[in-house]
mmJSON file of the N, C-alpha and C atoms, coordinates in Angstrom:
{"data_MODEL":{"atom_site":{
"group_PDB":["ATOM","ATOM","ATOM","ATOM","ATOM","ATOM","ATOM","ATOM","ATOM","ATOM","ATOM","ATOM","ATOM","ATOM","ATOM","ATOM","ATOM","ATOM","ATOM","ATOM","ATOM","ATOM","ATOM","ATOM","ATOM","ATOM","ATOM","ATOM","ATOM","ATOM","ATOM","ATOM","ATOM","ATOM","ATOM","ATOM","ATOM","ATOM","ATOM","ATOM","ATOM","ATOM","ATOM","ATOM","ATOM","ATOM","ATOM","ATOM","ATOM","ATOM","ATOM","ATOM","ATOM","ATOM","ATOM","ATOM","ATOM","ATOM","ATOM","ATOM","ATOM","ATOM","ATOM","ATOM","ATOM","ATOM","ATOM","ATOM","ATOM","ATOM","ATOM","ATOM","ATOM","ATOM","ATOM","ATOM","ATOM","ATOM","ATOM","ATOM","ATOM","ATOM","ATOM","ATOM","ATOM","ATOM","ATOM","ATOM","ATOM","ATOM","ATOM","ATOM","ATOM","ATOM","ATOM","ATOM","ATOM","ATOM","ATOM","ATOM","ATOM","ATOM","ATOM","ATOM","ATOM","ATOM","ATOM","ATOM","ATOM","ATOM","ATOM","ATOM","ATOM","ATOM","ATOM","ATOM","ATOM","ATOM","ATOM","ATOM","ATOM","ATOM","ATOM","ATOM","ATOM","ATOM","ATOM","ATOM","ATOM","ATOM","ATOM","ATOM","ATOM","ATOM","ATOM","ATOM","ATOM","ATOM","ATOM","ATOM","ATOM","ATOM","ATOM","ATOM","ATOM","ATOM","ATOM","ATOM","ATOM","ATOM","ATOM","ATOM","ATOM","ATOM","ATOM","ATOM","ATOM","ATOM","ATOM","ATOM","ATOM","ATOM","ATOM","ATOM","ATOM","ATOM","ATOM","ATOM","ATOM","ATOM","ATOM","ATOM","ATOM","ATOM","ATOM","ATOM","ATOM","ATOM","ATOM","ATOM"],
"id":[1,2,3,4,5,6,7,8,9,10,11,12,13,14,15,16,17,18,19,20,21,22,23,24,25,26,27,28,29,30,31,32,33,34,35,36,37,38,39,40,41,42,43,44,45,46,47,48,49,50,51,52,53,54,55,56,57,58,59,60,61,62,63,64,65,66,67,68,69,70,71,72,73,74,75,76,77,78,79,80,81,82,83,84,85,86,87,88,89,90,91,92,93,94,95,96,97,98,99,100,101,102,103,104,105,106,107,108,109,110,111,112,113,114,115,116,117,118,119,120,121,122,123,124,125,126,127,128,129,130,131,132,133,134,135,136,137,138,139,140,141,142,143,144,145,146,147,148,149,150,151,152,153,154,155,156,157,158,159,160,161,162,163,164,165,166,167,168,169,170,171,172,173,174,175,176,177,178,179,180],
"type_symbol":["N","C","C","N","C","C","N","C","C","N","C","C","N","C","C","N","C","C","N","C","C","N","C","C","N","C","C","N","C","C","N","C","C","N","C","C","N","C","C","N","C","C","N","C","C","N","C","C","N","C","C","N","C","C","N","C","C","N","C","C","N","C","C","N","C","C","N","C","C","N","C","C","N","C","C","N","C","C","N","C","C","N","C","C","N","C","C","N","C","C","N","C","C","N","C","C","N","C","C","N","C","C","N","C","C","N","C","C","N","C","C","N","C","C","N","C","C","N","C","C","N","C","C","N","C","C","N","C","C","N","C","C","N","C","C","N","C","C","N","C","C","N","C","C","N","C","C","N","C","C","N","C","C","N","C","C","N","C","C","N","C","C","N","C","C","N","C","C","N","C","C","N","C","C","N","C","C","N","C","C"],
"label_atom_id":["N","CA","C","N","CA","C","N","CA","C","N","CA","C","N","CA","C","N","CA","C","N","CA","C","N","CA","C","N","CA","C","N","CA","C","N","CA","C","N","CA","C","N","CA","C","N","CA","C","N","CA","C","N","CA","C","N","CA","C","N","CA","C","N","CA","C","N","CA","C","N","CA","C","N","CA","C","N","CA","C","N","CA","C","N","CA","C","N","CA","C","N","CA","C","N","CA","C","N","CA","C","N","CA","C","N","CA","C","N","CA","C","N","CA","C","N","CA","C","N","CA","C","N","CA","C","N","CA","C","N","CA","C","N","CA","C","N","CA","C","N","CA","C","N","CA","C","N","CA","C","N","CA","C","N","CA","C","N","CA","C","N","CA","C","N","CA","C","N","CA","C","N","CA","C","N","CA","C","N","CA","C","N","CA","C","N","CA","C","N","CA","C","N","CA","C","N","CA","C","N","CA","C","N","CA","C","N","CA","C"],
"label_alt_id":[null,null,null,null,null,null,null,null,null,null,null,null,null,null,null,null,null,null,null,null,null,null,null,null,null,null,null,null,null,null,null,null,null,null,null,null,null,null,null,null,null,null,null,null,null,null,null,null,null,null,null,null,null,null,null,null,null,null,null,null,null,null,null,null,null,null,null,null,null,null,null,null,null,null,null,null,null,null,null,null,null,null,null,null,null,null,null,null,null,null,null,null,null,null,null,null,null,null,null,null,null,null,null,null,null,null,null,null,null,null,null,null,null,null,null,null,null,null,null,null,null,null,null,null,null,null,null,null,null,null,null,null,null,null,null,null,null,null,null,null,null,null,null,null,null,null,null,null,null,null,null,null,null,null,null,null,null,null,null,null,null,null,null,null,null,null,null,null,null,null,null,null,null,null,null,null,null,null,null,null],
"label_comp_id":["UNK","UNK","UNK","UNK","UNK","UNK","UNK","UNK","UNK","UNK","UNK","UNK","UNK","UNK","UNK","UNK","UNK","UNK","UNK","UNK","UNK","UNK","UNK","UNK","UNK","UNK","UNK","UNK","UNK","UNK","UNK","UNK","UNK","UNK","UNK","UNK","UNK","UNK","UNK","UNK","UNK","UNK","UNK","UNK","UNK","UNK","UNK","UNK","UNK","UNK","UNK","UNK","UNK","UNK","UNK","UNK","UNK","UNK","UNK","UNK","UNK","UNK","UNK","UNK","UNK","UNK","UNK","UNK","UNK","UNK","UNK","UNK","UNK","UNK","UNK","UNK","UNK","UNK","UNK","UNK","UNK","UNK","UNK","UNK","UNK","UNK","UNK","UNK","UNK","UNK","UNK","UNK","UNK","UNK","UNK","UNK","UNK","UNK","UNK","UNK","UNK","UNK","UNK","UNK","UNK","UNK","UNK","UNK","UNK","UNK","UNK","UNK","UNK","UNK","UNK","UNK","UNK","UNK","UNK","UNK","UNK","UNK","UNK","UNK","UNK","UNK","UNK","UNK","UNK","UNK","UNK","UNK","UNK","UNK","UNK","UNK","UNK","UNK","UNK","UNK","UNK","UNK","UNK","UNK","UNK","UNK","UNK","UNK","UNK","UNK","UNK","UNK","UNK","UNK","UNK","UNK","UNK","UNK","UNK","UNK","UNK","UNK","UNK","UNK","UNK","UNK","UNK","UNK","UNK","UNK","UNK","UNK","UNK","UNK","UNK","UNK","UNK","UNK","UNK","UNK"],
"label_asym_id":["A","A","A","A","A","A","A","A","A","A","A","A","A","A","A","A","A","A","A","A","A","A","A","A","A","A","A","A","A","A","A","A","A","A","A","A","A","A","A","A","A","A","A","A","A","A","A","A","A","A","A","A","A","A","A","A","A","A","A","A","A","A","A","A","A","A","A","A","A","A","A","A","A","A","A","A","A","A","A","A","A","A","A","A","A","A","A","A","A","A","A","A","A","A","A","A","A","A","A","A","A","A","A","A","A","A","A","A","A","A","A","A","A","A","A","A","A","A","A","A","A","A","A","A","A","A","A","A","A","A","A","A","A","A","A","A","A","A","A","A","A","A","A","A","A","A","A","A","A","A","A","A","A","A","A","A","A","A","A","A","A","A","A","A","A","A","A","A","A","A","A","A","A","A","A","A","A","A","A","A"],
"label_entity_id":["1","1","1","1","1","1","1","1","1","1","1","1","1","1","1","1","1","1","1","1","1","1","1","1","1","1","1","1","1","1","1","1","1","1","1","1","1","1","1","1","1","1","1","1","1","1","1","1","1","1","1","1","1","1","1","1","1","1","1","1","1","1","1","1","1","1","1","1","1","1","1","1","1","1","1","1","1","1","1","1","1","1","1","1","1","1","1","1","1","1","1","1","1","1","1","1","1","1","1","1","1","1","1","1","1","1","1","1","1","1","1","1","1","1","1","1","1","1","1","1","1","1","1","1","1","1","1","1","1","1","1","1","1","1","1","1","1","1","1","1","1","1","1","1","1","1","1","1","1","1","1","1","1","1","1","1","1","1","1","1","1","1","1","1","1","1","1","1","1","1","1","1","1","1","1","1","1","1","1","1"],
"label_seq_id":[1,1,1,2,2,2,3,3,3,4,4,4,5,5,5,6,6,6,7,7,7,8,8,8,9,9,9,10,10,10,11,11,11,12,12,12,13,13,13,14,14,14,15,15,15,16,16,16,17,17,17,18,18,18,19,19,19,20,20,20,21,21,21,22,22,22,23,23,23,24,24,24,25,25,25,26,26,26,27,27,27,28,28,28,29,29,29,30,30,30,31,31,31,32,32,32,33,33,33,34,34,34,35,35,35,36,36,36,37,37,37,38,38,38,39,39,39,40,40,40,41,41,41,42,42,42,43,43,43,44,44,44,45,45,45,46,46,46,47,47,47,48,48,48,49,49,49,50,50,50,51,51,51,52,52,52,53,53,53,54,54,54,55,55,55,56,56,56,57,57,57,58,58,58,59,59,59,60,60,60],
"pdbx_PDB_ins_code":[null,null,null,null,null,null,null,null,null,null,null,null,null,null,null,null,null,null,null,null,null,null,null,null,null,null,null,null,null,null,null,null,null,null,null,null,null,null,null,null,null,null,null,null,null,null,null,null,null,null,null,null,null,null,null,null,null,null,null,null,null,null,null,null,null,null,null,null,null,null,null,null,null,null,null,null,null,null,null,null,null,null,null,null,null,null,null,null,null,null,null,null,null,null,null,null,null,null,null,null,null,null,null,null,null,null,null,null,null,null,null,null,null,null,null,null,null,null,null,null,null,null,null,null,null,null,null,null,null,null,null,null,null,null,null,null,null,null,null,null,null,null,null,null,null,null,null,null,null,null,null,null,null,null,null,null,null,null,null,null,null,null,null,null,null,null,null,null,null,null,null,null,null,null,null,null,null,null,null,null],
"Cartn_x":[-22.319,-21.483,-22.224,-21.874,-22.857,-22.004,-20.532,-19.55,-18.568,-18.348,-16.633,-15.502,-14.321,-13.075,-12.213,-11.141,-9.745,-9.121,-7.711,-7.38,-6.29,-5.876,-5.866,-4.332,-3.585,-2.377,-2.545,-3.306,-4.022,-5.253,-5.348,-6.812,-6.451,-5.168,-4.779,-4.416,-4.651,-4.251,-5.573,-5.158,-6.621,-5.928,-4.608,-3.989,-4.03,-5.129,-5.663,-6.793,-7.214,-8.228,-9.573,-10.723,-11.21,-11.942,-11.999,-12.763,-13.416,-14.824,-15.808,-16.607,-17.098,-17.844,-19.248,-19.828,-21.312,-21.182,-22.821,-23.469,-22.694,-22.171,-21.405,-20.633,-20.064,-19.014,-17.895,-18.32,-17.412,-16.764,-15.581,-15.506,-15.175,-15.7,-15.637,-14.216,-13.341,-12.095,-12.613,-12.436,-12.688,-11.881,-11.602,-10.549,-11.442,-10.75,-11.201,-11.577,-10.575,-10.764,-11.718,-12.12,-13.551,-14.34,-14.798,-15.726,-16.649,-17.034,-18.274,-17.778,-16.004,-15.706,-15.586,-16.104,-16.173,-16.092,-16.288,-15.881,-15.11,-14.304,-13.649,-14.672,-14.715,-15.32,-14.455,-14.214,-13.033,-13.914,-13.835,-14.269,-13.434,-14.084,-13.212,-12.004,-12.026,-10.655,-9.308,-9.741,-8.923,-8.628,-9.374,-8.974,-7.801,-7.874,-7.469,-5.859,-6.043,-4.815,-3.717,-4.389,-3.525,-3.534,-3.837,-3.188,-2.546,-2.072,-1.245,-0.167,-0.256,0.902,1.546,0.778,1.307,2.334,1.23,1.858,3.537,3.121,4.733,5.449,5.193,6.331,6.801,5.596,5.746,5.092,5.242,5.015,5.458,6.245,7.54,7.267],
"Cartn_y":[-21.148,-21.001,-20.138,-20.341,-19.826,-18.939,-19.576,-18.01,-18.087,-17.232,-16.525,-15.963,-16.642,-15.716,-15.882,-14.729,-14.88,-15.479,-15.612,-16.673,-15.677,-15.73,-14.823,-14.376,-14.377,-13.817,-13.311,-13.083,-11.775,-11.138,-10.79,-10.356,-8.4,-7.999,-6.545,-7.012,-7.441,-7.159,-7.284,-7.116,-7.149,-8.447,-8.413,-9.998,-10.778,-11.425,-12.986,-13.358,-14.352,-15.345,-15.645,-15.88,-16.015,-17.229,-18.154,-19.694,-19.51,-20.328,-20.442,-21.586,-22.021,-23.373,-22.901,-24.158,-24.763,-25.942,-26.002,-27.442,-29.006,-28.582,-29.649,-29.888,-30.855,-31.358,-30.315,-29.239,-28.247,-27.165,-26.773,-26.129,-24.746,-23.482,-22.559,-21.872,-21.188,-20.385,-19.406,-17.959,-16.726,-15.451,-15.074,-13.43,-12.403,-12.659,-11.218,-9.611,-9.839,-8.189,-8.362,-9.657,-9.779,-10.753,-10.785,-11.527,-12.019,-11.187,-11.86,-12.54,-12.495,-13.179,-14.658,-15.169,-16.832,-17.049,-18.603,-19.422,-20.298,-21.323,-22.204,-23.567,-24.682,-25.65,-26.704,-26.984,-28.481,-28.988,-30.427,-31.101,-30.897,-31.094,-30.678,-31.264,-32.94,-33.699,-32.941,-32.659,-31.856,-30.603,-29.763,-29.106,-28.779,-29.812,-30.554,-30.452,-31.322,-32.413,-31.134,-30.37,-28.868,-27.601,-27.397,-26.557,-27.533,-28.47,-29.613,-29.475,-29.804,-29.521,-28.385,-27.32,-25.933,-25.406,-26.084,-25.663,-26.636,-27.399,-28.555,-27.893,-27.324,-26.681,-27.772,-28.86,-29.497,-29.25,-27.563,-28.073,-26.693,-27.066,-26.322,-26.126],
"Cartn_z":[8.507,9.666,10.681,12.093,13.11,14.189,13.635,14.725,13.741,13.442,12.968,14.055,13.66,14.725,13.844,14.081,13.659,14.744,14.056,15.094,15.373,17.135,18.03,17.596,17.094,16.772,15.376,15.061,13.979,14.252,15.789,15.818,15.417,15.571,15.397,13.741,13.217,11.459,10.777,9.337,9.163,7.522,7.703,6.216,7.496,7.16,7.8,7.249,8.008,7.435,9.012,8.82,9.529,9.851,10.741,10.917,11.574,10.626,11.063,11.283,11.981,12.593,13.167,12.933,13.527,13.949,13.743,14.554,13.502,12.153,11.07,11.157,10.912,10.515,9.627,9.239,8.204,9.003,8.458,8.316,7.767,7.714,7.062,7.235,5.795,5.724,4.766,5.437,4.419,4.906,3.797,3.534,4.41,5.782,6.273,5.585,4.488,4.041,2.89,2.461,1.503,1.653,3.039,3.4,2.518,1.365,0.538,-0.779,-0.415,-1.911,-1.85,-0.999,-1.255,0.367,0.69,1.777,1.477,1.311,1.448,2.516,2.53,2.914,3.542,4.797,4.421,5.756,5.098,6.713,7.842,8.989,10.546,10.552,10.133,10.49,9.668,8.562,7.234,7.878,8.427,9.192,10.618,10.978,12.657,11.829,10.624,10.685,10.107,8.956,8.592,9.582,10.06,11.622,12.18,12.712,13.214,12.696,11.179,10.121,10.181,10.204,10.369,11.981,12.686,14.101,14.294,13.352,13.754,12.466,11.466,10.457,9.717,9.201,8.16,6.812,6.417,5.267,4.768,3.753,2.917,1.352],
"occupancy":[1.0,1.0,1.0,1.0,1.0,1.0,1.0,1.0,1.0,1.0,1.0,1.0,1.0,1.0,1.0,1.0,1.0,1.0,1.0,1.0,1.0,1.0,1.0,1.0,1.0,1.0,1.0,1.0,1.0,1.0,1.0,1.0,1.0,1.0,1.0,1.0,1.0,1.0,1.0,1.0,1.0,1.0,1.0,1.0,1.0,1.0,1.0,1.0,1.0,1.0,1.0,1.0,1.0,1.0,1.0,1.0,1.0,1.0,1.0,1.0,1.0,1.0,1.0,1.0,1.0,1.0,1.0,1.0,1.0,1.0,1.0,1.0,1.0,1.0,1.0,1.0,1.0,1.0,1.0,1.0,1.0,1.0,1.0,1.0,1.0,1.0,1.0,1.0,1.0,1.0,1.0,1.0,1.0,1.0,1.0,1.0,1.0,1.0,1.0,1.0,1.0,1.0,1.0,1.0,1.0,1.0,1.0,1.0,1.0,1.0,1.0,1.0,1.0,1.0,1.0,1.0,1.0,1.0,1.0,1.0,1.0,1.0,1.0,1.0,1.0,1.0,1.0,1.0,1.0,1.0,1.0,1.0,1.0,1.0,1.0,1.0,1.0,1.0,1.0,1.0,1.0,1.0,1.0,1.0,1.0,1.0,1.0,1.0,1.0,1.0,1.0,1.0,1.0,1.0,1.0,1.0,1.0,1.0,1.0,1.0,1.0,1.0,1.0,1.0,1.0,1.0,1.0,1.0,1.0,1.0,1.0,1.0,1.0,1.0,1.0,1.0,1.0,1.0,1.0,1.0],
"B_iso_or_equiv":[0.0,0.0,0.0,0.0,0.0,0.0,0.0,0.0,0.0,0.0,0.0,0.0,0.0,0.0,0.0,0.0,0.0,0.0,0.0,0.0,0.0,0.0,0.0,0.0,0.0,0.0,0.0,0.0,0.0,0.0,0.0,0.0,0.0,0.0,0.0,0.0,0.0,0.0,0.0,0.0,0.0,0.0,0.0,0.0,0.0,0.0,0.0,0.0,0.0,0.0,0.0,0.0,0.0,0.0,0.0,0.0,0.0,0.0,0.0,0.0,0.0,0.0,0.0,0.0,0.0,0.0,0.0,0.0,0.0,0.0,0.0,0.0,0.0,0.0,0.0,0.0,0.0,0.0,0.0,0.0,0.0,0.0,0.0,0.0,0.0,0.0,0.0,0.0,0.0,0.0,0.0,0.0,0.0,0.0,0.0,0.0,0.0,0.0,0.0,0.0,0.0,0.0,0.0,0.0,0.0,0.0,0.0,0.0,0.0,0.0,0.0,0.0,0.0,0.0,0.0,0.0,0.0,0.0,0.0,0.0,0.0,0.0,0.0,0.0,0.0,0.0,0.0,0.0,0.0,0.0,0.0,0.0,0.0,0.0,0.0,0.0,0.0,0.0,0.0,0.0,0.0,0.0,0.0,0.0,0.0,0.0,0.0,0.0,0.0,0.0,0.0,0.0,0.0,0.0,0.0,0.0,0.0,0.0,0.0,0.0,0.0,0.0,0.0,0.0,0.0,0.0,0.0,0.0,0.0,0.0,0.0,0.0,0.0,0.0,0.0,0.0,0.0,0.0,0.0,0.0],
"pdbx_formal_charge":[null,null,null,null,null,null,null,null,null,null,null,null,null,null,null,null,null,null,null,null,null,null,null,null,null,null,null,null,null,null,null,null,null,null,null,null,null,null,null,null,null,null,null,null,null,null,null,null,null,null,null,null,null,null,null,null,null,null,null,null,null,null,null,null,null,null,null,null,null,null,null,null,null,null,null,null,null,null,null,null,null,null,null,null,null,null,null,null,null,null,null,null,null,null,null,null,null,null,null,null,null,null,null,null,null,null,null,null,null,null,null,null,null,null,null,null,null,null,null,null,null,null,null,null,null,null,null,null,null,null,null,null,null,null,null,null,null,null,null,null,null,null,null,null,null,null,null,null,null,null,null,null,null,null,null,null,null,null,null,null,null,null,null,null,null,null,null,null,null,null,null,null,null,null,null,null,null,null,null,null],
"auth_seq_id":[1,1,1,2,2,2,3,3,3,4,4,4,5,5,5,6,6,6,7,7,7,8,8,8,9,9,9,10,10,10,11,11,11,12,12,12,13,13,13,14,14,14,15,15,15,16,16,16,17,17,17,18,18,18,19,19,19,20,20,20,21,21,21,22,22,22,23,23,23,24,24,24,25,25,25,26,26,26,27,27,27,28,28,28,29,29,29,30,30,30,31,31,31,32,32,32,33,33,33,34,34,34,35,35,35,36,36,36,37,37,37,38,38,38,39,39,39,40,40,40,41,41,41,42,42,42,43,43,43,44,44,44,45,45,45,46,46,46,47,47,47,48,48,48,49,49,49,50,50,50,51,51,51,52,52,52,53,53,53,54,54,54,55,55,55,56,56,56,57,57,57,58,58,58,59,59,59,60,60,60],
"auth_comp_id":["UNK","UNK","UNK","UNK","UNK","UNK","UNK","UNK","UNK","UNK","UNK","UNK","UNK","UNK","UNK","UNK","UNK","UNK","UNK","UNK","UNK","UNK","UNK","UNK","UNK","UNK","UNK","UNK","UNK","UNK","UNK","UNK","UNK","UNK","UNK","UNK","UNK","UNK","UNK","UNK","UNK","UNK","UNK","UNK","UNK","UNK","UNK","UNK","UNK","UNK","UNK","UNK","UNK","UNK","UNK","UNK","UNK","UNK","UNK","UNK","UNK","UNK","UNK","UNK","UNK","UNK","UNK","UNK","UNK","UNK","UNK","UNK","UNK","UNK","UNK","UNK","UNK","UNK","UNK","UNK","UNK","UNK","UNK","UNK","UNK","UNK","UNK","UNK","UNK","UNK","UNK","UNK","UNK","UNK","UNK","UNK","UNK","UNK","UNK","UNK","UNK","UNK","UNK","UNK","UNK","UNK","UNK","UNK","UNK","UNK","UNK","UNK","UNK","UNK","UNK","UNK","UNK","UNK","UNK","UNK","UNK","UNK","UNK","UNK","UNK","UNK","UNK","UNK","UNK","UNK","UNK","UNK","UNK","UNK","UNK","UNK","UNK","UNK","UNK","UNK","UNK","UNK","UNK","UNK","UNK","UNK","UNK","UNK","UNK","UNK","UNK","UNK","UNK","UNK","UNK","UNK","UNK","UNK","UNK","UNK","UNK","UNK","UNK","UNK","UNK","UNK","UNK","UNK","UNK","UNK","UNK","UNK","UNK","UNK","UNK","UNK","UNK","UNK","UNK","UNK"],
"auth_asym_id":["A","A","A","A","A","A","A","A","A","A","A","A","A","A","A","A","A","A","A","A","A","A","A","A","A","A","A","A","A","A","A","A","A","A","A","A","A","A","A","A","A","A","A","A","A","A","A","A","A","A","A","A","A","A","A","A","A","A","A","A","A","A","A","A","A","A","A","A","A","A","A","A","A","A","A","A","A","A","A","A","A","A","A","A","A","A","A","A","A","A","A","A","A","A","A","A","A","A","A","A","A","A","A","A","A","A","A","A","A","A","A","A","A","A","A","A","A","A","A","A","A","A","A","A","A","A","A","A","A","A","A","A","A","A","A","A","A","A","A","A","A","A","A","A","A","A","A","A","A","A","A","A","A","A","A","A","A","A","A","A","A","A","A","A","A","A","A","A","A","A","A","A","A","A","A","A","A","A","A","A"],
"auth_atom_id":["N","CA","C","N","CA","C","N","CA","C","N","CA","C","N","CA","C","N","CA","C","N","CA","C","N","CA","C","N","CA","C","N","CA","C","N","CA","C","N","CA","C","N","CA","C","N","CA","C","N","CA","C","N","CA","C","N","CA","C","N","CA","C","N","CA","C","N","CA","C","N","CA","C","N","CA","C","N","CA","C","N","CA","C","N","CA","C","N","CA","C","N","CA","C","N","CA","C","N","CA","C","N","CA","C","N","CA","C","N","CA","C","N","CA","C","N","CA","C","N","CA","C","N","CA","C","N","CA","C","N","CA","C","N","CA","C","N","CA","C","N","CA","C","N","CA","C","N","CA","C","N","CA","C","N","CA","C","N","CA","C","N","CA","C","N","CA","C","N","CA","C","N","CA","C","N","CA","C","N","CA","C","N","CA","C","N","CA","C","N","CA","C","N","CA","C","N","CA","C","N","CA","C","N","CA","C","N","CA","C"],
"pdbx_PDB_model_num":[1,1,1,1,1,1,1,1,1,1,1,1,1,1,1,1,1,1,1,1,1,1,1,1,1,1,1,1,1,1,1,1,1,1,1,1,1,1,1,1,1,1,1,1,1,1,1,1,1,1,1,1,1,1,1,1,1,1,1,1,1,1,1,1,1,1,1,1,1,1,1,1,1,1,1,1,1,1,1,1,1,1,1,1,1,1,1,1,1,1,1,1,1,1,1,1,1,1,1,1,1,1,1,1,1,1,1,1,1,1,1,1,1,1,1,1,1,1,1,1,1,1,1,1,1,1,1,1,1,1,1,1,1,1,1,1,1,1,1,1,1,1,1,1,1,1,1,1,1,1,1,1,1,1,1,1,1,1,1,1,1,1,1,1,1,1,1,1,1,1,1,1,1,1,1,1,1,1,1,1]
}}}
């Protein structure tokens, strides 16, 4: 991954998650508060389509 951000309605907390993207098709999900304990991997579309899901409050 080539930039990391939190995403802007947790940039004052530190329980969040941080996304990260490059020049790939991937993208990167990791525990702000243990950055070195893993990444998570999902392709972009997989990505797209679950923030979508989330932002519309389909999934219970």
């Amino acid at each position: 991954m080539t930039r990391w951000r939190k995403p802007r309605r947790s940039v004052s907390s530190s329980n969040c998650v941080e996304i990260g993207t490059g020049a790939s098709e991937v993208v990167g999900i990791r525990d702000t508060k243990n950055r070195d304990g893993g990444t998570l991997l999902v392709h972009r579309t997989a990505f797209v389509a679950l923030v979508d899901a989330v932002k519309a409050d389909r999934l219970h």
